[in-house]
N, C-alpha and C positions, 0 to 999 in steps of 0.2 A: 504494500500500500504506500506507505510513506515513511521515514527515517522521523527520530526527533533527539536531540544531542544537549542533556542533558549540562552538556559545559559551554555550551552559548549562551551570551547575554541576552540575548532574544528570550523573556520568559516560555515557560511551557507551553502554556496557555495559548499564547499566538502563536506558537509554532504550529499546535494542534489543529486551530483555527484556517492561518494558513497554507497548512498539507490538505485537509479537505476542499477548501476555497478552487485551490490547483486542481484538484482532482475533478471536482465540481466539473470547471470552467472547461477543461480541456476537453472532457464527457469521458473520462475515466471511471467518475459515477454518473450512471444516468438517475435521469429521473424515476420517481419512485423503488429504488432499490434500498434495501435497510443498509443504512448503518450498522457497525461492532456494536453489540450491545455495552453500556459504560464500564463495567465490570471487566470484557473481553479487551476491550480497548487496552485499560489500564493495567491490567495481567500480560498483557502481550507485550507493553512498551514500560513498563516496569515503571509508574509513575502511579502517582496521589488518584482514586475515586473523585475526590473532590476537584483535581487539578481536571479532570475528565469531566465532570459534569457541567463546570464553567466552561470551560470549550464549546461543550455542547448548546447549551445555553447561550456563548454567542451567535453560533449557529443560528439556532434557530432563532435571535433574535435581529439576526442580519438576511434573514432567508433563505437561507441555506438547507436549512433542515426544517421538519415539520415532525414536532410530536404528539405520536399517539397513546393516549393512554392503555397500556397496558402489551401494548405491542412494539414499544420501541421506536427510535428516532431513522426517518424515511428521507430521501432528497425531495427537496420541493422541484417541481413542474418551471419555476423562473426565476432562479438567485436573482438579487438584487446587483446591481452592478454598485462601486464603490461609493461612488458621488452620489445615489439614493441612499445608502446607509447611513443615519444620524450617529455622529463619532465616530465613523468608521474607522480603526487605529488601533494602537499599544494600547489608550488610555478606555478604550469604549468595556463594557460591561454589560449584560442585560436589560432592559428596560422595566418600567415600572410596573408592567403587566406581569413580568412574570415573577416582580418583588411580590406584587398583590396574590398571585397564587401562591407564592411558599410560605407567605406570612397564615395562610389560611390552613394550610396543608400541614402545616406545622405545629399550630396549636396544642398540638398534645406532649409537644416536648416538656421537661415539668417546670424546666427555666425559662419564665419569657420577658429577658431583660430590655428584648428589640421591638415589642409589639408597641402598639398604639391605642387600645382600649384599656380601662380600669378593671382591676377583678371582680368577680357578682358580686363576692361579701362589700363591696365600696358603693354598690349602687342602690336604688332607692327601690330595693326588692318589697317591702313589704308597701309602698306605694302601689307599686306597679298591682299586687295583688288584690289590696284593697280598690282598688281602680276596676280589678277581671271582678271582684264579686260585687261590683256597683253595677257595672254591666248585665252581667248574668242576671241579676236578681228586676234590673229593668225591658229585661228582656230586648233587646235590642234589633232589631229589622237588618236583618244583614243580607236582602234580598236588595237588586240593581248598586250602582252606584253610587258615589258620595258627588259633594259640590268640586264643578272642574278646578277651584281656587283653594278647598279645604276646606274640611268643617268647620263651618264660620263661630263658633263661641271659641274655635280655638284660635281664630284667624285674629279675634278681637280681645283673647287674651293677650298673644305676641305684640300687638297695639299698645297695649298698655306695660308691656315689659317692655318695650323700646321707648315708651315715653320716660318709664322710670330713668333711661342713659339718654334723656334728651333729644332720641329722636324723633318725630312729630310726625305720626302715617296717621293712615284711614286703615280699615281692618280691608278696605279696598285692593291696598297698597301692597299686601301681604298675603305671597301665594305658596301655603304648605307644599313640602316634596318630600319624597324618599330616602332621606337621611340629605346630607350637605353637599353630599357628592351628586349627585341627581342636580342639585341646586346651581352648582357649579358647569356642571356638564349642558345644561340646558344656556344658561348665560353661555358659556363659550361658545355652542352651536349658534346660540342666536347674533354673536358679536365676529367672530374670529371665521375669516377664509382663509383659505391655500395660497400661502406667503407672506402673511400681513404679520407683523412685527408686533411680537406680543410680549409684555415686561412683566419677569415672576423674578421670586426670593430666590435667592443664591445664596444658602441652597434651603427645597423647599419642597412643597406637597408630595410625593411619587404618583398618587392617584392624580392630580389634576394635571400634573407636567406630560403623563401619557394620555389623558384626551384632548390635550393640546398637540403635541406631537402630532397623534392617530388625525388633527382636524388638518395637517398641513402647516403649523405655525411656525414662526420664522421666532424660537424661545432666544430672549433676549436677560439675561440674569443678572437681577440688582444685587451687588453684594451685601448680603446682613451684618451688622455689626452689634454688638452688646444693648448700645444703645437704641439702635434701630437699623438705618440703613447708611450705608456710604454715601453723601448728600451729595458729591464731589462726583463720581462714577454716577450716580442718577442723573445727575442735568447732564452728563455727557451721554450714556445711553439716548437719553430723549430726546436730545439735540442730533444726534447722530442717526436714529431709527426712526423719528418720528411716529411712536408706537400707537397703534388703534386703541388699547388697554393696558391697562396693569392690575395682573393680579397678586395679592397680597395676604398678608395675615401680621395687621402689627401686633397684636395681642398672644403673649406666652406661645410664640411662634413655632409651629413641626419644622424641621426639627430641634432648633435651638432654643428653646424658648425663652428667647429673647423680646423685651418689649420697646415700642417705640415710643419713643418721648416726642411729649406735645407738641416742637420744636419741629421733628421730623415731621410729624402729620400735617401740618402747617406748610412747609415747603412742599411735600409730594402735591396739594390740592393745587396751590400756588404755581407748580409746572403743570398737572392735571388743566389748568382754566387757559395758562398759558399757550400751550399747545394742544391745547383740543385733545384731548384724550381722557374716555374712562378709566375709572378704578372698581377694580373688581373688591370688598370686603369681605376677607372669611374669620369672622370671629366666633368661632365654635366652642373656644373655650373660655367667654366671657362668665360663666358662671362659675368658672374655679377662680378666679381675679378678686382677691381679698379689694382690692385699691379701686373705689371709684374713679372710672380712668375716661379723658375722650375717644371719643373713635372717631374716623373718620368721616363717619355717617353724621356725626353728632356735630360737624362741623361742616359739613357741606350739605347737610337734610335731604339727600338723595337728589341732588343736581344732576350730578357727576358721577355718585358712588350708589353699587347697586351691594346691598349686606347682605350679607348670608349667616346663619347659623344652626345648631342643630340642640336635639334636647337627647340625642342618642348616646353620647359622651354621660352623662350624668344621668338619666332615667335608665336604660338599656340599650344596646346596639343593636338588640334585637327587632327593638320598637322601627329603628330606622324612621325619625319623622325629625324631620328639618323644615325649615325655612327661608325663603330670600324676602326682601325689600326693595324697591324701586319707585322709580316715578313714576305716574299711572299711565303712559302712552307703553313705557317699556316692558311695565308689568303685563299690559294687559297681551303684549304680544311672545311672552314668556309662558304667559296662562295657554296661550294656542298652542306654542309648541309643545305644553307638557301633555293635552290631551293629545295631539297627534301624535306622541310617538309613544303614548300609554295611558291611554285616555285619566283618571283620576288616580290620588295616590289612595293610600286605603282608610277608608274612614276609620273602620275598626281602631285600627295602629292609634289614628288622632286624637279618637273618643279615647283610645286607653292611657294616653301620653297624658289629654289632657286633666280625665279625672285625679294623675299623681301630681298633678302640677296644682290644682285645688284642694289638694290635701294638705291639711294645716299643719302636717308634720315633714312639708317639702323644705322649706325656708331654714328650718331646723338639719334636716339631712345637708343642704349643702352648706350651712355653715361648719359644721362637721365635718366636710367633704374638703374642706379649704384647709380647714387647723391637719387634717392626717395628712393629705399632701406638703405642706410647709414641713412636717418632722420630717417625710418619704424622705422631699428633699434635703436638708440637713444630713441625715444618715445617710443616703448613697454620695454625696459629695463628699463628707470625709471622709467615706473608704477610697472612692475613688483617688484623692488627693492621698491619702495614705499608700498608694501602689505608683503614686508619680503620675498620676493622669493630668492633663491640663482640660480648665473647664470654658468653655465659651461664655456663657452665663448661669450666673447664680441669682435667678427669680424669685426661688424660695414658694414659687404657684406655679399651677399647671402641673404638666406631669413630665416634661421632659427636660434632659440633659443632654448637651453638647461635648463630648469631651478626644481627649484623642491622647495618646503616649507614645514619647521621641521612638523609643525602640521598638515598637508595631507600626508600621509607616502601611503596613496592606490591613485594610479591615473587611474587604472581603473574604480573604484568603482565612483571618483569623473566624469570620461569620461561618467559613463551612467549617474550621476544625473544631468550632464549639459547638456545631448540630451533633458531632462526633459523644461528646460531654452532655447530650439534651440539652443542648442552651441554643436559646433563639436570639440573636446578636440584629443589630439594625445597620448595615454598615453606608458609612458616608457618601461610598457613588448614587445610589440608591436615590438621593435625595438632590443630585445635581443636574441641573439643566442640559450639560451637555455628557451625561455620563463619565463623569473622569472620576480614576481612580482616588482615592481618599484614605486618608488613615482617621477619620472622624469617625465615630460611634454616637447613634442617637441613643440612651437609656433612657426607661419606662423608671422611674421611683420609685412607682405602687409597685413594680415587681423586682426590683433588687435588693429583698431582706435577704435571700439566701448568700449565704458565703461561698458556700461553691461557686458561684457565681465571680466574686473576686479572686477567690484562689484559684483560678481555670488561665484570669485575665494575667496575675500576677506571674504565672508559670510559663506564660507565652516570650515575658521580655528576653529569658534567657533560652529559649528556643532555637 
């Protein structure tokens, strides 16, 4: 098949990459023929499972390969030629599509220091129940449809929890979705075409960054900084692109959660008005936010800025009900696309969301929910600081950390050796606009009580 030379500075990985590419292009493989299974592969060329499944994974995340489950990875029918490949290079990695499959797929490992949801015991489970036996016992019509905008007491609750942070809508103005990502992905389809210049976090969401990609967009990355963003790299970005949007997240930010001061949000609206361009707001995690804070919204009353947020983070992810906010021309044509491309979200989920959110024992849960995250934090930062990690930000809210150490410079390479250990690790390409490699690690708070966990990370530097 192919040689690969273990004492080339060429890592493995691309070697790998590149032997099949060759082989591909020439029609040495044709189409539809299997691939070595990873296992075969890696017993054959005497190299790492894991250094084999990244490979592969480039593969198939460059077009090369197409996998099936359960049957093994096949040549695709029409590699992508190089210049269609986003990062095509040394530095490219997977994309976020198939971050969002391992992260799911993986769940059951017992360490999940890389995820992105809170654990059951932290969520507002006995709401949620008291919510299913309010229901049940009203018997509830779960025959046709709900309203194309959301069920309107909850539509007109969200109304009044965005006046409480000085936003000022109509329950009009306010069209429930499918958790935040729905929220997100309907404004992108409704804003962004094939090529148009679109400004996100460097580095930032995975799930939004890949339906942008998948929409054609031309990901342009603001670099984040402690205190918000690099204001210096922004106005050159905008001046440079002149971007149709920007999407964002100032508030206890994925993955850094880093927050942006007054200052910053003041100047991003101030080039927003300047140059004619929206701003996307995802504040999903305004209810773990100890600090009555502005946001964007709350400073420009949805001119410019269309909000998003969700109640899934804090009630359940299971519930999956979010929400966006806009001006009511843009709303109302967000409202169209959400019934055309799935007619209503589920009243059910809304009516169960909302009954916990009327429960008088909510306000109390997340204040709760705010004081155990502030310790989370605390105690993962100074173990991590105790093994020589460096931290991006210390929030002391929210659920994530930024961190990264001199002598782990690959955090993917250490993300597969700790699936090895059950540890689900977050590593930093994952979360960049143009997929480059990363020695960054996102950590979850709510899940780094265990010590295995650090002494996995500790045993790596001398590796």
């Amino acid at each position: 098949m192919f040689s690969i030379n273990p004492q080339s500075p060429t890592p493995l990985v691309v070697q790998i990459v590149e032997g099949f590419r060759v082989l591909i292009q020439d029609g040495s493989l044709r189409a539809g023929s299997k691939a070595p299974s990873i296992r075969q592969f890696a017993h054959a060329h005497e190299v790492s499972v894991f250094t084999v499944v990244d490979a592969y994974d480039r593969l198939v995340a460059q077009g090369y390969f197409a996998s099936r489950p359960h049957s093994g990875f096949f040549v695709k029918h029409r590699p992508l030629s190089a210049n269609e490949v986003p990062g095509h290079g040394p530095n490219f990695s997977f994309d976020s599509m198939w971050y969002l499959r391992r992260i799911f797929e993986n769940r059951a490992l017992r360490m999940k220091p890389g995820c992105g949801w809170l654990p059951s015991d932290w969520l507002f489970q006995e709401g949620v129940r008291r919510s299913l036996r309010t229901l049940a016992a009203d018997n509830v019509d779960l025959g046709g449809y709900g309203e194309p905008k959301g069920y309107p007491p909850l539509r007109q609750l969200v109304r009044d929890l965005l006046a409480e942070q000085e936003i000022a809508v109509t329950s009009e103005q306010v069209l429930l979705t499918h958790g935040s990502s729905q929220a997100m992905d309907l404004v992108a389809r409704r804003l962004v075409r094939p090529g148009d210049a679109v400004l996100v976090d460097d580095p930032g969401y995975p799930n939004l960054l890949f339906s942008l990609r998948f929409l054609g967009a031309r990901l342009i990355g603001v670099p984040r900084t402690a205190s918000g963003y690099d204001l210096a790299a922004l106005e050159r970005l905008v001046i440079e692109h002149q971007p149709k949007v920007f999407f964002t997240q100032p508030r206890l930010q994925s993955p850094t959660g880093s927050v942006a001061q007054l200052a910053h949000l003041h100047r991003v609206m101030q080039l927003a008005d300047k140059h004619d361009f929206l701003v996307v707001e995802n504040d999903i995690y305004a209810d773990l936010d100890p600090e009555p804070r502005p946001s964007l919204a709350s400073l420009d009353q949805l001119r410019r800025v269309i909000y998003i947020s969700s109640f899934s983070k804090t009630i359940s992810p299971n519930i999956r009900v979010g929400y966006l906010a806009a001006s009511p021309d843009l709303l109302e044509d967000l409202a169209q696309l959400k019934m055309i491309s799935g007619l209503t979200s589920s009243e059910f989920s809304e009516r169960l969301a909302y009954g916990a959110l009327i429960d008088g024992r909510w306000r109390k849960h997340i204040k709760g929910l705010r004081e155990r995250l502030a310790k989370a934090h605390e105690a993962a930062a100074a173990r991590l600081l105790a093994i020589g990690f460096e931290i991006f930000s210390e929030p002391k809210a929210g659920i994530f950390l930024w961190a990264r150490h001199p002598d782990l410079p690959n955090a993917a390479e250490l993300a597969y050796k700790a699936v090895e250990q059950d540890i689900l690790l977050g590593p930093g390409h994952l979360f960049s606009p143009e997929l480059h490699a990363s020695a960054w690690l996102r950590f979850n708070v709510a899940f780094c009580d265990d010590p295995a966990v650090f002494a996995f990370l500790d045993r790596q530097r001398s590796v």
